[in-house]
N, C-alpha and C positions, 0 to 999 in steps of 0.2 A: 875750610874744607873738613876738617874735623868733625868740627862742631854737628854737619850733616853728614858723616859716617854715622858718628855717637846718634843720631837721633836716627837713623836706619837701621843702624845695629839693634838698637830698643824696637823699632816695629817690625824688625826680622824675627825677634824672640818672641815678640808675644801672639796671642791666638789670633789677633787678628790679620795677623800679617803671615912580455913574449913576442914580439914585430910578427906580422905576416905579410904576403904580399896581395892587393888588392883583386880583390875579382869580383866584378862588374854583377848587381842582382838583376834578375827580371822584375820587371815593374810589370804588376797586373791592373790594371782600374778597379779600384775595389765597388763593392756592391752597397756600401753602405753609405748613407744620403742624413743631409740635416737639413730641414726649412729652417732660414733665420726668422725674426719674426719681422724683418724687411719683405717676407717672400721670397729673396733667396735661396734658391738650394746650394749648398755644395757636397760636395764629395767626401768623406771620409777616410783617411788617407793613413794606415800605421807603416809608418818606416821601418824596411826591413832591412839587415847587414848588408852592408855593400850599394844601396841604393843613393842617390844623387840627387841632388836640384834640376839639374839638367836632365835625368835619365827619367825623371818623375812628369818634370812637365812635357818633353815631349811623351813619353806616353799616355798624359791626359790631354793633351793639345793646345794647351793654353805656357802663356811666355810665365819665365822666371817671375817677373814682375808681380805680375797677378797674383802665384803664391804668397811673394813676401809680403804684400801688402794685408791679405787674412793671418800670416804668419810671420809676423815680424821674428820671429828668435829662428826661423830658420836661414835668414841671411846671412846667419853669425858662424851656426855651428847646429848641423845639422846629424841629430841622432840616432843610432836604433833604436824604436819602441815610441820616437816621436808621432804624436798623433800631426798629421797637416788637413787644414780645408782647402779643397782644390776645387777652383769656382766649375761649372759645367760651362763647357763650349756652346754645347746648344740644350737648351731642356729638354729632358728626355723622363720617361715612364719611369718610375722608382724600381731596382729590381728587388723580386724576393728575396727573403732571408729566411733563413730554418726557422727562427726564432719570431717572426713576425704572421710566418705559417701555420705556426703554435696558436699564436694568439688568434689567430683570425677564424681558425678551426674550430678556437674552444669560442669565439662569439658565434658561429655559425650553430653550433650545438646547441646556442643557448636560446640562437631562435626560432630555431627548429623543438626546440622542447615549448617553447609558447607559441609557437604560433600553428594554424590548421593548416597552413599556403601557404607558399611562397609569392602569391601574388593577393592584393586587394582589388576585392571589384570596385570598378563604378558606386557611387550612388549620390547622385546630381542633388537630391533633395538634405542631404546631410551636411553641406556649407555652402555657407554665404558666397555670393556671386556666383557659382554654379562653376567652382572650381573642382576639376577632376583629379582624382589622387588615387596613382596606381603602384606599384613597388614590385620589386623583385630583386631579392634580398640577395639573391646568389651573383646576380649581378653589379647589386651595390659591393658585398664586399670582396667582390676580384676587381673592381675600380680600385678600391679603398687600397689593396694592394699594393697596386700600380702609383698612385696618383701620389699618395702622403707620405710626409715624413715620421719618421717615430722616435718616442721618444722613453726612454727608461725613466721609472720613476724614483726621484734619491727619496732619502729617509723623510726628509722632514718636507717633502713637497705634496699640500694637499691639491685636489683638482682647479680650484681656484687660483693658486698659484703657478699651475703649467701653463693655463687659460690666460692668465696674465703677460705670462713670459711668452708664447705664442701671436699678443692680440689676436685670439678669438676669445667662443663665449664656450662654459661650461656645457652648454644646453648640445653645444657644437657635438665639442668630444664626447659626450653620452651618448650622444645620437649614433656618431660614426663607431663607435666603437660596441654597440649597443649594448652599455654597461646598466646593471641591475638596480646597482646604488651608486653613490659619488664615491667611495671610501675609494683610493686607491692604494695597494701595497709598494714595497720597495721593491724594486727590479720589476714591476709591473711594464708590460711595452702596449705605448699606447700611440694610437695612428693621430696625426693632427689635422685638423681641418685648417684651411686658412680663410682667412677672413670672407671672403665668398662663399665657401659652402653654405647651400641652402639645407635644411631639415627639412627630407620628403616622406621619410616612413611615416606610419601611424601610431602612434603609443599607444599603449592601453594601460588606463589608469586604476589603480585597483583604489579600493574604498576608502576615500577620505572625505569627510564630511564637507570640510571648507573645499578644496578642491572640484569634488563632484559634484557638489551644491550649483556651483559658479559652471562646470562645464557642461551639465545641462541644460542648466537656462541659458545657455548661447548657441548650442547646437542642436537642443531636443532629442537626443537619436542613445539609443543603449546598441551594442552589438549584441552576437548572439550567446556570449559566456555572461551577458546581464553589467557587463561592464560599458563603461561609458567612455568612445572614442571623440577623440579630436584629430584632424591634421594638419601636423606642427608649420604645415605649408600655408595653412591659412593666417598664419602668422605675420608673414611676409605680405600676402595678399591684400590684407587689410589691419595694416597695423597701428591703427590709430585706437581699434577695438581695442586691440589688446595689448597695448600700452597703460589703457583702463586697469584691465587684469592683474597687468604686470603692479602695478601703483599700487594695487589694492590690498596685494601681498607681499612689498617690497620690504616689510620690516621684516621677514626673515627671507623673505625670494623665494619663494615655494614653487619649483622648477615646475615648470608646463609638462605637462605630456607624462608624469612620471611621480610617484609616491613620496620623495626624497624633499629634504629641505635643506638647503645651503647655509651657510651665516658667509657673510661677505667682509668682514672685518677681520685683523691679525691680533684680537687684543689675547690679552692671558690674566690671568689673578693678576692683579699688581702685588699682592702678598708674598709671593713666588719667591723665594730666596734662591738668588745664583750663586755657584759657587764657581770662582774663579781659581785658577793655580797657577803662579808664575816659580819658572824653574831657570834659575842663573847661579853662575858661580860665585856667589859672593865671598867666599872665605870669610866669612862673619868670626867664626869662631874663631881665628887668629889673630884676634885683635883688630885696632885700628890701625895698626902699622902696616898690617899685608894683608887687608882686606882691597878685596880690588875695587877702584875709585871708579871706572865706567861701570860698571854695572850696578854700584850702587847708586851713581847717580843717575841711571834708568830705572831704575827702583824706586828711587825718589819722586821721579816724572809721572811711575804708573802709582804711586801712593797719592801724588796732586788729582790726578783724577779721578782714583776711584773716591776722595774724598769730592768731589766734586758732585758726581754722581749720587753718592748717600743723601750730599744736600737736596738734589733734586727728588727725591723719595725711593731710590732705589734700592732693593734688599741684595746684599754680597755677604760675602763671607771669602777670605780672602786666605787663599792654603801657601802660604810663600816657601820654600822648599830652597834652600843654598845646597847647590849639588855636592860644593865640597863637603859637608856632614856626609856624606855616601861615598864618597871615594871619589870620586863626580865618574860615579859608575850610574849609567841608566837603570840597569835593570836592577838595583838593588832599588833605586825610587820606586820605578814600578812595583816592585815585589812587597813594597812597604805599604800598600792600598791606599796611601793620600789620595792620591789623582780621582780614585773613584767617585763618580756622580759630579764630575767637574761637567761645567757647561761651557768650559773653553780653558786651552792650558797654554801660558803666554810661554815662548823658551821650549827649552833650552836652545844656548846661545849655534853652537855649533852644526854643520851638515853633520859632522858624524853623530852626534848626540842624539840628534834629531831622526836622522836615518833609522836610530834605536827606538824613535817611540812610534812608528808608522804603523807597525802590524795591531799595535796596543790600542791606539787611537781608531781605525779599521773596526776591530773587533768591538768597540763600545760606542764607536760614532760621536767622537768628540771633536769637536775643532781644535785643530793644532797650529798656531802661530809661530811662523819663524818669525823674528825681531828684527836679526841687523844681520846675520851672514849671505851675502851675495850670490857665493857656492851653492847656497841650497835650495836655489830655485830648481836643479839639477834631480830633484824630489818631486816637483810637482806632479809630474805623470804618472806615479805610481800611488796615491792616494788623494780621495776625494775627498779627505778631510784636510788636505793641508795648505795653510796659506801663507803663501810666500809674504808678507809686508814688505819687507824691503824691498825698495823700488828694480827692477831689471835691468840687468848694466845696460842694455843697449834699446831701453826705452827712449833715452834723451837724444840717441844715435837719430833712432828712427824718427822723434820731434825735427832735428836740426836737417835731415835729407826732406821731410815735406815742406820743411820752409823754403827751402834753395829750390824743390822742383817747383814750387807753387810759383816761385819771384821771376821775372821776367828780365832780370838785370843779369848783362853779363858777368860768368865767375870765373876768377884768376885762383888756383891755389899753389900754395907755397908751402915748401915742407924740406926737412936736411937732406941732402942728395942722397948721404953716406946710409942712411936708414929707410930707402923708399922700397927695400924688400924688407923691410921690417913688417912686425907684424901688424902696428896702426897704422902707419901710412898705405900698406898694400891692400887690406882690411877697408878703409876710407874709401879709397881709389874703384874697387871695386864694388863696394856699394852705391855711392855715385851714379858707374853704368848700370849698376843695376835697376836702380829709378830714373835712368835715361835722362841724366841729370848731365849737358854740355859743360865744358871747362877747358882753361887754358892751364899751365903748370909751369912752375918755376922750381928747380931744387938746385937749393945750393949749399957749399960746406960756410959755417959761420965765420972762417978768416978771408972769407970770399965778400963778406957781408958789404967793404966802403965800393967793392965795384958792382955790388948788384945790384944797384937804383936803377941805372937806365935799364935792365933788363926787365926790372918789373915795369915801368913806365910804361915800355913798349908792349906789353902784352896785358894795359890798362887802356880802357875805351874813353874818348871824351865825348860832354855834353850829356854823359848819362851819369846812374849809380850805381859804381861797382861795388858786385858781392866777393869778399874777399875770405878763404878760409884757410887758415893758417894750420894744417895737422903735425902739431909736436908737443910733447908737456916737458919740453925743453925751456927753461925759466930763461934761458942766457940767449939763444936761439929764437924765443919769442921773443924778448925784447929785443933783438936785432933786426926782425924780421918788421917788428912794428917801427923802430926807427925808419928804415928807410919807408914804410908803407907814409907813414907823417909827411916826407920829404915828398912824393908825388902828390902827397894831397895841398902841401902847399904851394906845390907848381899848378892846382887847379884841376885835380882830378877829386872827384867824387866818391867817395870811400865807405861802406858799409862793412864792419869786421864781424867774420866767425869765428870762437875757439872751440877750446875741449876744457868739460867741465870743471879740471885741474888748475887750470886759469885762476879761479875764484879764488885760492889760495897762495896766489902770489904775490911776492910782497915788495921785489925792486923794481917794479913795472910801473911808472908814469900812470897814476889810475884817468889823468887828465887826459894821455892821448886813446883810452877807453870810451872816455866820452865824445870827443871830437869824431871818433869814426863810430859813433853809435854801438859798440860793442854787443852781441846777442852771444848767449851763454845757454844753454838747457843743461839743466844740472839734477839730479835727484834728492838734491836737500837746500833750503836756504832758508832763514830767517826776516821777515820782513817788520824790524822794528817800527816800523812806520804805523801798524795793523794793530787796531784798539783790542783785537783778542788776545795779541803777544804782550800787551803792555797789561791784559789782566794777568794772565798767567806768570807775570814778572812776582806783579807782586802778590798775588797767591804764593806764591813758592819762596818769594822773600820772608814771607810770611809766615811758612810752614818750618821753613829750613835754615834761616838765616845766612841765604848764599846766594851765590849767582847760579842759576841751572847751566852746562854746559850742552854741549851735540845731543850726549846722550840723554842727558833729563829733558828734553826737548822729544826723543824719540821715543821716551817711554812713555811720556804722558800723550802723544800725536795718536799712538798702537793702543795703548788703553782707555781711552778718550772717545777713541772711534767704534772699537768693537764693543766697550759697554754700552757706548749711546745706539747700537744695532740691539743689541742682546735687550735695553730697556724697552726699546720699541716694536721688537716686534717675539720678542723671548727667544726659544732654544731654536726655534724654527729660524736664525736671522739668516742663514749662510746661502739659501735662495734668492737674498736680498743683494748680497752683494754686487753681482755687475749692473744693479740698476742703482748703487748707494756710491757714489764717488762725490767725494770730500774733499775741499783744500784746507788742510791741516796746517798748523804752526811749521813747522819745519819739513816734511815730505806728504804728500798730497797721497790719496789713496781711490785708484782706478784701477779695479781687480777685471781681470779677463780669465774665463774658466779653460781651464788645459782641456780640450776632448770630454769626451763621455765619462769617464772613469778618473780623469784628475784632478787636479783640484785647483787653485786659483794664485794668479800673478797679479801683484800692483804694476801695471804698465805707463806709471806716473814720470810727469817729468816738468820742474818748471823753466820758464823761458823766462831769463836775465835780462832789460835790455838799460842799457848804459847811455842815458839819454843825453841832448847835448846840452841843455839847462842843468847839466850836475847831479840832476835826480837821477834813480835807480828805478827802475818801473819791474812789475813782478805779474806774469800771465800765466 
């Protein structure tokens, strides 16, 4: 252990390293809508003081369930300023917003400054098949209104990437939004088309040579400002034409109907040097005696990688910053300009720390990684730069309720009697009903333990496979509990066990009578030595450090691993990539879900343990 302080310490130094009493809110329906790119719409829902699970869904009309299910973290603990998706009962017309008013106003203005009418006439002889194309713009965009969802543009999302995130096509959103050029700004609100929207207007293409060359000769016809129309309707009509078209100018996609050229690819300079910043308390400068061992050997984790990375030809420069040199005052780092022109800052460890770099991060649009604090997912809703990694306590909750509702086997649960208003057992119990999850219940005190076999026997089904879930992280109590579960199953009952992720750390429990009853575990962190990627990273790290990596060098290389192999792939722009980029990492797996419009993103990861009865450990 030394030995890898003494060689962290050396690349730490050098450059390159009040109570009141409750009173019930009004719940209003809010007015604001999101298309998933399922096609779904839901509702957009901010939690106001005093409002409810119960008081929210009856006022939208749909059951508890249905919420929890788009919003698992509010089963748990439900807050003000929580954004919720609350599905629609029935589909309904999008209503207006001031802000979408705006926008739709200032496109109306825009077509009214180009164009003569609001309506195209007739002219039969102008396309193929004797397709007629007629338009009326004031009508399309009080549809447009109604019909779509919208969507604010973040920093680093060009229009191919909303296009993307939506499955539709660019050509879609230009059209409906009848945008000038593709460039779009930040906070820009843009209407979506989904995947049906047809393109009926007409463009008008101003002079381009390649362009106007090809849309003449397919349609003959100039209007009367001397420009040359097409109708993007004939597209659809006969698309085998212009798929020709399309082919002919797909090395850059030179957009139909419209002056503008796309590139369709995320690449960037590969020359591009990133600067990465990671911010922990290492107490470096105190030596090796009371430098702190977890964070240096997450330090160590994220040094395996980013050496890793450079092998593969990536440019970094790496700002390492030990908060204790500052006091492990934040705003004295801040104040010190390292951080500046970072394109990602890993740390600080803490909510609170962290809490202090939110407005910083905001203001320069950097990505802010929490590491390992639990608490500070508590953050998410308040900036869209910040990304929780640590996995969400009640990710692996919400794995272990879809397994039991999905299973079709009776379930018995058992739990200490003396603690069933506690906070896990009543927490458990009621989540449970809340995914209308059946069960029978057994609770008993553990000196009660040699006469509760027949009780559980009887309230165990035969000829089938019971699902059994034991809620305690009572180590004494669990193996009590599992004793006697053994004793019915050697009387010939069929036995399938659930715990709680605590489990995995125990150490006087029969790990045989685990296997026997098939044991399933969802947990947020686990090791699978079996897996040719851990056995490299063994020995890379044996190799770097001359140690064993512990939890934490496992989590630092997992966080830095993942987000440089983003940041290599697709550059500064990666953090739109994220809920389409989930990863099973070395030791926690990375499945981000974006908070709302405005915040910013959770690992909703969790892996599933199961304790097989040939001895082996299987990992999902």
């Amino acid at each position: 252990m030394k030995k890898i302080i003494a060689a962290i310490m050396i690349a730490v130094s050098c450059p390159f390293a009040n109570g009141q009493d409750f009173v019930p809110a009004k719940v209003e329906i809010s007015s604001e809508k999101v298309r998933l790119a399922t096609g779904e719409v839901l509702y957009v829902h901010k939690v106001l003081k005093g409002q409810t699970l119960y008081s929210i869904s009856k006022t939208y009309g749909v059951d508890m369930k249905s919420i929890i299910e788009r919003n698992p973290d509010a089963e748990k603990n439900l807050r003000t300023g929580d954004i919720l998706y609350i599905p629609i009962k029935k589909e309904s017309a999008l209503q207006n917003s001031s802000q979408t008013s705006r926008n739709i106003g200032s496109i109306q203005n825009n077509v009214q400054d180009n164009t003569r009418s609001n309506t195209v006439k007739e002219d039969n002889g102008s396309i193929s098949g004797g397709i007629t194309v007629r338009i009326n713009r004031e009508d399309n965009i009080k549809e447009a209104e109604k019909r779509y969802a919208r969507h604010k543009v973040k920093w680093y999302e060009t229009i191919e990437d909303i296009a993307t995130k939506y499955d539709t096509s660019v050509e879609a959103i230009v059209h409906l939004n009848k945008l000038s050029s593709p460039k779009v700004k930040k906070r820009d609100i843009l209407l979506i088309p989904d995947r049906d929207y047809e393109i009926r207007n007409v463009y008008e293409v101003k002079s381009n040579d390649r362009i106007v060359g090809a849309l003449k000769e397919e349609t003959g016809k100039e209007n009367d400002s001397g420009r040359d129309v097409i109708a993007a309707t004939e597209i659809n009509a006969a698309p085998e034409k212009y798929d020709d078209r399309r082919n002919r100018y797909n090395e850059d996609w030179q957009s139909f109907g419209s002056s503008f050229v796309l590139k369709r690819n995320y690449s960037y300079d590969r020359r591009t040097l990133f600067k990465i910043s990671i911010i922990l308390p290492l107490n470096a400068a105190y030596g090796r005696e009371k430098a702190n061992v977890n964070y240096m050997d997450f330090y160590a984790g994220s040094l395996a990688a980013i050496n890793e990375m450079k092998e593969k030809g990536m440019r970094l420069s790496i700002e390492t910053i030990d908060l204790s040199n500052y006091g492990n005052s934040i705003d004295k780092v801040i104040s010190s300009g390292r951080l500046e022109n970072s394109s990602l800052i890993i740390g600080p460890v803490t909510e609170k720390d962290l809490s202090g770099m939110i407005s910083y991060v905001d203001s320069r649009e950097i990505p802010l990684v929490s590491p390992m604090d639990h608490n500070a997912g508590k953050l998410v809703p308040y900036s869209e730069y910040f990304i929780q990694a640590a996995p969400e306590n009640n990710a692996s909750r919400s794995r272990l309720m879809h397994k039991l509702s999905s299973s079709e086997n009776p379930l018995l649960v058992i739990y200490e009697k003396y603690r069933k208003n506690g906070n896990e057992v009543t927490e458990m119990l009621r989540t449970l009903q809340q995914y209308d999850i059946r069960y029978k219940e057994v609770g008993y005190d553990i000196l009660e333990g040699r006469t509760i076999t027949s009780e559980i026997k009887n309230n165990l089904e035969n000829d089938v496979c019971n699902d059994v879930l034991i809620i305690s992280e009572n180590q004494a109590f669990v193996s009590d509990a599992i004793r006697n579960l053994e004793l019915a199953r050697l009387s010939g009952y069929d036995i399938r066990l659930f715990g709680l992720p605590k489990w995995k750390s125990f150490e006087s429990i029969d790990v045989n009578l685990y296997h026997q009853m098939r044991l399933h575990l969802y947990v947020p962190y686990n090791v699978d030595y079996s897996d040719d990627r851990v056995n490299g990273f063994l020995l890379a790290y044996r190799a770097l450090f001359h140690a064993e990596p512990t939890a934490y060098a496992f989590q630092g290389y997992d966080i830095s691993s993942y987000f440089l192999e983003l940041i290599f792939r697709y550059g500064n722009k990666f953090m739109h990539r994220l809920e389409q980029s989930p990863e099973n990492m070395l030791q926690s797996d990375m499945q981000f879900r974006k908070d709302g419009y405005d915040g910013g993103y959770r690992n909703m990861s969790s892996k599933e343990i199961i304790y097989e009865k040939d001895y082996s450990i299987s990992e999902n």
